[in-house]
C-alpha positions in Angstrom: 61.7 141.0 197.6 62.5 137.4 197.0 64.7 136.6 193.9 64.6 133.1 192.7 66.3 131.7 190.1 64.4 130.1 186.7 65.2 126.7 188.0 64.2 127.6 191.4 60.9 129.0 190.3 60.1 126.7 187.7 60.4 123.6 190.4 57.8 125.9 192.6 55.8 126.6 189.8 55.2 122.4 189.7 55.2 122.0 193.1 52.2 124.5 192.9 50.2 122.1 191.1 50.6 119.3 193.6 53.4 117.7 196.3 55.5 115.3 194.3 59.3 114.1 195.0 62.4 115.3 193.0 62.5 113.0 190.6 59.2 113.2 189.6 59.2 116.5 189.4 62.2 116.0 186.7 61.0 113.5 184.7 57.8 116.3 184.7 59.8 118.7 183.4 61.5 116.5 180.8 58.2 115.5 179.5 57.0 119.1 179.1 60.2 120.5 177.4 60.8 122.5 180.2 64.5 122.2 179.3 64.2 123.6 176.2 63.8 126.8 178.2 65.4 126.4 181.7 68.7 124.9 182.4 68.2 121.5 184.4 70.1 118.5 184.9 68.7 115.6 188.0 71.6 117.0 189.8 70.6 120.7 189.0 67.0 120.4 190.4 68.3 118.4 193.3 70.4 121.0 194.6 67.7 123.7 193.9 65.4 121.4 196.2 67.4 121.1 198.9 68.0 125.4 198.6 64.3 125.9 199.0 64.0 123.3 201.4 66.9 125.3 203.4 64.9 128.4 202.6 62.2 127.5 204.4 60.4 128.1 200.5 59.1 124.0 200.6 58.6 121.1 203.2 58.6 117.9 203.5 54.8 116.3 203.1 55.6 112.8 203.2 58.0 109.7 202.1 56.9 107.2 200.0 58.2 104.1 199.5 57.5 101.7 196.1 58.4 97.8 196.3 62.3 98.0 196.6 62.9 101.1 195.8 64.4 103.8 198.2 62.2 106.0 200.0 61.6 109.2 198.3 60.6 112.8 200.0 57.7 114.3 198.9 58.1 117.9 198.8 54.9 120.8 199.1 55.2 124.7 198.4 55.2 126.9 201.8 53.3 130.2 202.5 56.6 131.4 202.3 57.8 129.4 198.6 54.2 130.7 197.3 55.2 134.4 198.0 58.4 134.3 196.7 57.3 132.6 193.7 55.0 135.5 193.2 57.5 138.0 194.0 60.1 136.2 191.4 57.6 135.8 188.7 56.1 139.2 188.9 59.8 140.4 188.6 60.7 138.8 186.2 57.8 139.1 183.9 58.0 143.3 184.6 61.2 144.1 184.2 63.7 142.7 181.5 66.8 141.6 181.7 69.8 141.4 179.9 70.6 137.5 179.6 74.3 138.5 177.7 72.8 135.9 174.9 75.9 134.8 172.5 74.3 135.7 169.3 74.5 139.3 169.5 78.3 139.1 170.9 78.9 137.0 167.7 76.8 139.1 165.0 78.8 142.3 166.3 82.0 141.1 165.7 80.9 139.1 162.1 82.4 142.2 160.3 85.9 140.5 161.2 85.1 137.4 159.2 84.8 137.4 155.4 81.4 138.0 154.1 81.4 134.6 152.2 82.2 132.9 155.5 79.8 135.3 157.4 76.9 134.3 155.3 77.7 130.7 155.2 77.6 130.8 159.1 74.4 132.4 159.3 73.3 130.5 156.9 73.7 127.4 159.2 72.1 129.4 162.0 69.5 129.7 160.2 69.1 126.2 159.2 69.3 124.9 162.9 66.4 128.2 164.0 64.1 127.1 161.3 64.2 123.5 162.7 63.1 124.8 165.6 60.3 126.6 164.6 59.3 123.3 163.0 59.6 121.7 166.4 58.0 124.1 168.5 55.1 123.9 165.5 54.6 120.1 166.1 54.7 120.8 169.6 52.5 123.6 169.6 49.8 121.1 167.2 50.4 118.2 170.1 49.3 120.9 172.7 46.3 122.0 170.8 45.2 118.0 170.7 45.6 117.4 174.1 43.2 120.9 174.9 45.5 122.2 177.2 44.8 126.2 177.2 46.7 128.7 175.3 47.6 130.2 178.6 49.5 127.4 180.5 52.0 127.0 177.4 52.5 130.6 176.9 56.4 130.1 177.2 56.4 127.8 173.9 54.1 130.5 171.8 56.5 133.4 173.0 59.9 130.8 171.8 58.2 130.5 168.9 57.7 133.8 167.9 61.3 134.6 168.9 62.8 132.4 166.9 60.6 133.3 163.9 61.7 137.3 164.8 65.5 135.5 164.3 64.8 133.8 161.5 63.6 136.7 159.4 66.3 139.1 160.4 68.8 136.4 159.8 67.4 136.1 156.0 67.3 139.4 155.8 71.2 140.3 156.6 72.1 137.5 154.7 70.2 139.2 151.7 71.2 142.0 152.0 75.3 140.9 152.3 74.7 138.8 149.0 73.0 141.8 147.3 75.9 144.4 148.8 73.2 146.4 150.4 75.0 145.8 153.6 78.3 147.0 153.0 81.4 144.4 154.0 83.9 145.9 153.5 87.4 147.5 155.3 86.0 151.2 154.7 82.9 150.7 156.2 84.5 149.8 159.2 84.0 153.0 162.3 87.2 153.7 163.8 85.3 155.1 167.2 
């Protein structure tokens, strides 16, 4: 079974749709947000190219050429790219993962702070989730203009409903620390 990275798969994924060259297929991903949920840079997807181009996973198609410009190498998904794009996605959509995310590192180890500080940072957590939410609203309206169907932008509904999940618990805790429902103090520490 094939194992592709996020980047890896998500440049498939849009060579899928059509052959294109490496640059367009990161100013693609830069006008669909795709950063927002995969780590890419122009050198980033580059590199991942030239892996599945190594791999045998895409091929060239053809070179194009516009006015001045440099020639640029059209890239198309193989047999072999399409099947382990299946295999990666179908993995990774089966079985989860643990990512190691920051948060939960961070929120374990709070207690060490003082509650007035602790609250004050989640307070600005919250803040920076619940502008997100906003954005991936907007976003979400922009999509439903266009008429592109729920099921192509599945990705922004599920960040969405994430970071709402967040959001709640985050207003929650920090209720309950300002009411003293969630004790803060020394003797509520476990020693094991």
């Amino acid at each position: 079974m094939s194992h592709l990275n996020p980047l890896a798969v998500s440049a498939l994924a849009i060579l899928i749709e059509g052959p294109m060259h490496p640059y367009e297929m990161y100013q693609l991903m830069l006008a669909r947000k795709e950063d927002r949920v995969v780590k890419v840079s122009a050198g980033s997807l580059y590199r991942a190219v030239e892996r599945l181009e190594r791999d045998g996973l895409i091929a060239e198609s053809a070179t194009e050429r516009m006015g001045n410009r440099p020639e640029r190498t059209v890239y198309t998904v193989t047999d072999a790219g399409r099947t382990a794009f299946d295999e990666s996605l179908e993995e990774m959509l089966a079985h989860p993962v643990n990512e190691f995310p920051l948060f939960p590192v961070a929120i374990g180890e709070a207690h060490n702070l003082p509650v007035e500080r602790a609250i004050e940072l989640l307070e600005i957590r919250l803040d920076a989730i619940r502008d997100e939410i906003a954005w991936f609203g907007t976003a979400l309206a922009r999509i439903a203009e266009k008429g592109k169907p729920k099921r192509v932008v599945l990705n922004v509904y599920y960040s969405r409903a994430m970071l709402i999940a967040e959001a709640d618990w985050i207003a929650q805790t920090v209720e309950e620390l300002r009411t003293g429902e969630l004790d803060w103090s020394a003797t509520a520490t476990p020693t094991t």
